[in-house]
C-alpha atoms as an extended CHARMM CRD file, in Angstrom:
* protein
*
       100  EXT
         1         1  UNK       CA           -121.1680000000       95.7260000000       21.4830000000  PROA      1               0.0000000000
         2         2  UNK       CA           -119.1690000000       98.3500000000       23.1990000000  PROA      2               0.0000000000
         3         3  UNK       CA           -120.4900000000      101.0810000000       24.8680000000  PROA      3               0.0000000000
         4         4  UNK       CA           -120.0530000000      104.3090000000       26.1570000000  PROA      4               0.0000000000
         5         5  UNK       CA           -121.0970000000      107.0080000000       27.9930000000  PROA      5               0.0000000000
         6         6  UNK       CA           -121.6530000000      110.5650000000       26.6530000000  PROA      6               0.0000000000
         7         7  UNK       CA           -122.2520000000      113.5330000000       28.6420000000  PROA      7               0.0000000000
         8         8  UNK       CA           -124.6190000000      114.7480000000       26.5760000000  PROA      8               0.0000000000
         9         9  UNK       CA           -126.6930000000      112.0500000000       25.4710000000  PROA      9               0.0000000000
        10        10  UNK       CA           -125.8850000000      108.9170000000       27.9970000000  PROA      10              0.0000000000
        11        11  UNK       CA           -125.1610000000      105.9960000000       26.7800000000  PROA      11              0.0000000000
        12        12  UNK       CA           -124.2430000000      104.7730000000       23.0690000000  PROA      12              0.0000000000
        13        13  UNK       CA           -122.5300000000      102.5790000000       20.6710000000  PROA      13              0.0000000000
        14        14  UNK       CA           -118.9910000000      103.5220000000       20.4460000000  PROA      14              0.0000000000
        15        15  UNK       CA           -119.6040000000      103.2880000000       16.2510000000  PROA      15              0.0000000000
        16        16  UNK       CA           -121.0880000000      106.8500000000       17.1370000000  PROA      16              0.0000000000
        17        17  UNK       CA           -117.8940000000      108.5660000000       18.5100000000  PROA      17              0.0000000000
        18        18  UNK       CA           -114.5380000000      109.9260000000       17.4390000000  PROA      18              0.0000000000
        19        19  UNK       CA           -111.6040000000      109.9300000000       19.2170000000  PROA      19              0.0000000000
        20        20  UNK       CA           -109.2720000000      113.4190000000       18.7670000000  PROA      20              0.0000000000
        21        21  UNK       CA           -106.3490000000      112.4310000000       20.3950000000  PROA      21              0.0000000000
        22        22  UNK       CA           -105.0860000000      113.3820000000       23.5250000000  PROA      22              0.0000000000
        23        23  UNK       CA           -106.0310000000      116.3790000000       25.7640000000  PROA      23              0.0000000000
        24        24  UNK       CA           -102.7100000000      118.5470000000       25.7920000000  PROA      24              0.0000000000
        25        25  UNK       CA           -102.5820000000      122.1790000000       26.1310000000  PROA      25              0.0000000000
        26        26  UNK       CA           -102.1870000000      123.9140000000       22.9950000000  PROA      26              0.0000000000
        27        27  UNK       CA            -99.5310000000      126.9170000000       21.8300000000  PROA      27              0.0000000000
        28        28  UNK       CA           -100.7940000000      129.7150000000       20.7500000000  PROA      28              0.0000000000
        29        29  UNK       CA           -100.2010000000      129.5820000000       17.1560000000  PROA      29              0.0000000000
        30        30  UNK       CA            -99.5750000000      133.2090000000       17.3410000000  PROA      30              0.0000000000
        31        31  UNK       CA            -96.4880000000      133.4960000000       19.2050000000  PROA      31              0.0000000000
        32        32  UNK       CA            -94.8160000000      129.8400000000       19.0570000000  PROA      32              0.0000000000
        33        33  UNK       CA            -92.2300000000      129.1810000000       17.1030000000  PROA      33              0.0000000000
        34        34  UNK       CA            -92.9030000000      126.6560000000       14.2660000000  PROA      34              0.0000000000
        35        35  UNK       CA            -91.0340000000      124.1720000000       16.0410000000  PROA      35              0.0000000000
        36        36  UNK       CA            -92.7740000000      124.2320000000       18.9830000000  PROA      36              0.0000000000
        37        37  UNK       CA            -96.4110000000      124.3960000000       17.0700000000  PROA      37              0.0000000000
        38        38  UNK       CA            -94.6450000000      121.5450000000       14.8730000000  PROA      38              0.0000000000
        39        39  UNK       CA            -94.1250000000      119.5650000000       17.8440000000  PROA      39              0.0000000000
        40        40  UNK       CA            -98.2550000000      120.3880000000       18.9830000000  PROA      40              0.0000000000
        41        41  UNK       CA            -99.5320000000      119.0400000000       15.7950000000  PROA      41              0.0000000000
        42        42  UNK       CA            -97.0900000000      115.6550000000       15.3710000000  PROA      42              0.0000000000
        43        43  UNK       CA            -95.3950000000      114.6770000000       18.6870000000  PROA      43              0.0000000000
        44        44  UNK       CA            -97.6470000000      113.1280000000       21.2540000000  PROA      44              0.0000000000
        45        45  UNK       CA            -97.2410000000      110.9260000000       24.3320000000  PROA      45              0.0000000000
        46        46  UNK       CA            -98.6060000000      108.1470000000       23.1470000000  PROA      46              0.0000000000
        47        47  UNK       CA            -98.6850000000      107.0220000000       26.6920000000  PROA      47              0.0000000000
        48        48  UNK       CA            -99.5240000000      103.8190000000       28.1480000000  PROA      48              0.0000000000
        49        49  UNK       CA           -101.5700000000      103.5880000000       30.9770000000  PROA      49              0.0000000000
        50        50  UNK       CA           -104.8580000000      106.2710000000       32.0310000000  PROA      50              0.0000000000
        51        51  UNK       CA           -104.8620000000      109.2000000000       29.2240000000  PROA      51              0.0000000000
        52        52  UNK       CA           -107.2290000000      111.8340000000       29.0040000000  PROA      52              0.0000000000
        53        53  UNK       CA           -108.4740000000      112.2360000000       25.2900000000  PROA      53              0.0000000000
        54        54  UNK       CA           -110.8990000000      113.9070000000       23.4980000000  PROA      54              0.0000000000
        55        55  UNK       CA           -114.0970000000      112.5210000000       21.9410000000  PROA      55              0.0000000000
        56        56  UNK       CA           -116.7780000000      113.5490000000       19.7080000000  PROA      56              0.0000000000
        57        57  UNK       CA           -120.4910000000      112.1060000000       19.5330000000  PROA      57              0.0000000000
        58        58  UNK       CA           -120.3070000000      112.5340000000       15.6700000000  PROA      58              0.0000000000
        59        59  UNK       CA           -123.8030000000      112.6440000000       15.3670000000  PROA      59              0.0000000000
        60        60  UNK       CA           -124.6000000000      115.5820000000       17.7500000000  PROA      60              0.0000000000
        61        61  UNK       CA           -121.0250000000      116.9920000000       17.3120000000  PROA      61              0.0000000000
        62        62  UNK       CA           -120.7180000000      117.1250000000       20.6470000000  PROA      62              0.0000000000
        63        63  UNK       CA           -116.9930000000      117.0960000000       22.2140000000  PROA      63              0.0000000000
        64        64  UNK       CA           -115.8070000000      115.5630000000       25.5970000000  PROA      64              0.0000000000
        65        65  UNK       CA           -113.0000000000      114.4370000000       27.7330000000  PROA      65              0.0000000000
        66        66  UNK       CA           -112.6870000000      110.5210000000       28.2430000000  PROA      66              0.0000000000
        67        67  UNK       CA           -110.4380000000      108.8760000000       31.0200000000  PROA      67              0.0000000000
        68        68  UNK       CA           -109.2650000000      105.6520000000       29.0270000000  PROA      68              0.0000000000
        69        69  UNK       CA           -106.7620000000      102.5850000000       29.9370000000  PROA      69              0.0000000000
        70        70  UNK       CA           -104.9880000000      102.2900000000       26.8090000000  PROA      70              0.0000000000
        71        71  UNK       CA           -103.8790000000       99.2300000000       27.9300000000  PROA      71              0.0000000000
        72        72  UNK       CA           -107.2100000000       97.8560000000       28.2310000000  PROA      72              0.0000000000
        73        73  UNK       CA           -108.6920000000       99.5400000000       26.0470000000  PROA      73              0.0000000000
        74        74  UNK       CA           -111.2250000000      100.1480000000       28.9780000000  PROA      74              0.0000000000
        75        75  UNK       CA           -112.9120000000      103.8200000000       28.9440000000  PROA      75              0.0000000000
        76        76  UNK       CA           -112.7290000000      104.6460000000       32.6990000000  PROA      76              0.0000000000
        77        77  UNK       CA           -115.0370000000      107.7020000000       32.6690000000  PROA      77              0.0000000000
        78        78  UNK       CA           -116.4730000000      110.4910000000       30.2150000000  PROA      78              0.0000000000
        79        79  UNK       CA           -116.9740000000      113.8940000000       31.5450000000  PROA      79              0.0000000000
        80        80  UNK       CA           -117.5530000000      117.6440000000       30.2610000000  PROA      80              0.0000000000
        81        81  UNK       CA           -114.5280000000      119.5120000000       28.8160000000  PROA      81              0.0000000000
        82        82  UNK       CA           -116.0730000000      122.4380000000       31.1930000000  PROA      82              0.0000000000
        83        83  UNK       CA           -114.4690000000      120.0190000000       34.4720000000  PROA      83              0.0000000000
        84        84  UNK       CA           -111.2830000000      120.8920000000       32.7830000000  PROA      84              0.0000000000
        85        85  UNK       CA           -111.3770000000      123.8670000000       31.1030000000  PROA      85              0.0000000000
        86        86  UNK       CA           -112.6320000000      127.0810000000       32.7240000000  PROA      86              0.0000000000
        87        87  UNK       CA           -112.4750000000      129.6770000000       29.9990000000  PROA      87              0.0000000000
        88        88  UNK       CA           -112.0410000000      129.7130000000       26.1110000000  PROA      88              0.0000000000
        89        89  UNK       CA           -109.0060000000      130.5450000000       24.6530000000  PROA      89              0.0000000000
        90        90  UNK       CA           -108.5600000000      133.8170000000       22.7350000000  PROA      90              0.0000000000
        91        91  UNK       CA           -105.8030000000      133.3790000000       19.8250000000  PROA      91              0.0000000000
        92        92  UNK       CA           -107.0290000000      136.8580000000       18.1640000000  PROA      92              0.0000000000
        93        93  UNK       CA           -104.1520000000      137.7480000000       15.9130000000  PROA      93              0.0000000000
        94        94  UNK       CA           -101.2910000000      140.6220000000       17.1790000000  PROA      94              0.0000000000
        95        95  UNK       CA           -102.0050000000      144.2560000000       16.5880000000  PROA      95              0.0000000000
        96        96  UNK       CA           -100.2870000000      144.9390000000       13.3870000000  PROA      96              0.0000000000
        97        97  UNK       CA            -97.8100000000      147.7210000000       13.5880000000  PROA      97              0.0000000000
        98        98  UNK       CA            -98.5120000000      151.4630000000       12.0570000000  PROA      98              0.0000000000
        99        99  UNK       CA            -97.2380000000      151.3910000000        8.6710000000  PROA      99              0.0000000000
       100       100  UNK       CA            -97.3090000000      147.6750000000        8.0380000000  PROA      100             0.0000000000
């Protein structure tokens, strides 16, 4: 059985998590172009080697970063999106212009 380690709630089966794909910093859909927010949503890396991706404990919904060997397969470490994110991001829509 493979295990491993959530943040929240220590260690688990793996059947209990969901992997969302790489961590990546995202465009703000508000002022990319659609190529650009194309590129976001179906390009990625696909890197092989250490890659930082994103996990969810499905049953507490709880999402995290995981350092994992894709190589190996091995999951190096799990930490707190909060080591790598300071602030949330704000993608409020523009002003709309007077008359609009």
């Amino acid at each position: 059985m493979k295990i491993m380690n959530c943040p929240l709630n220590g260690p688990r089966n793996i059947s209990e998590f969901v992997c969302g794909g790489e961590v990546t910093v995202e465009p703000d859909p508000n002022r990319c172009s659609n190529e650009e927010w194309a590129d976001y949503v179906f390009l990625h890396d696909n890197d092989a080697g250490v890659v930082c991706e994103w996990w969810c404990h499905a049953p507490t919904a709880f999402w995290f970063i995981a350092e994992r060997n894709t190589l190996t397969d091995e999951i190096l470490r799990t930490f707190a999106s909060s080591e790598l994110f300071s602030e949330r991001q704000d993608y409020s829509r523009p002003e709309q212009e007077a008359g609009q």
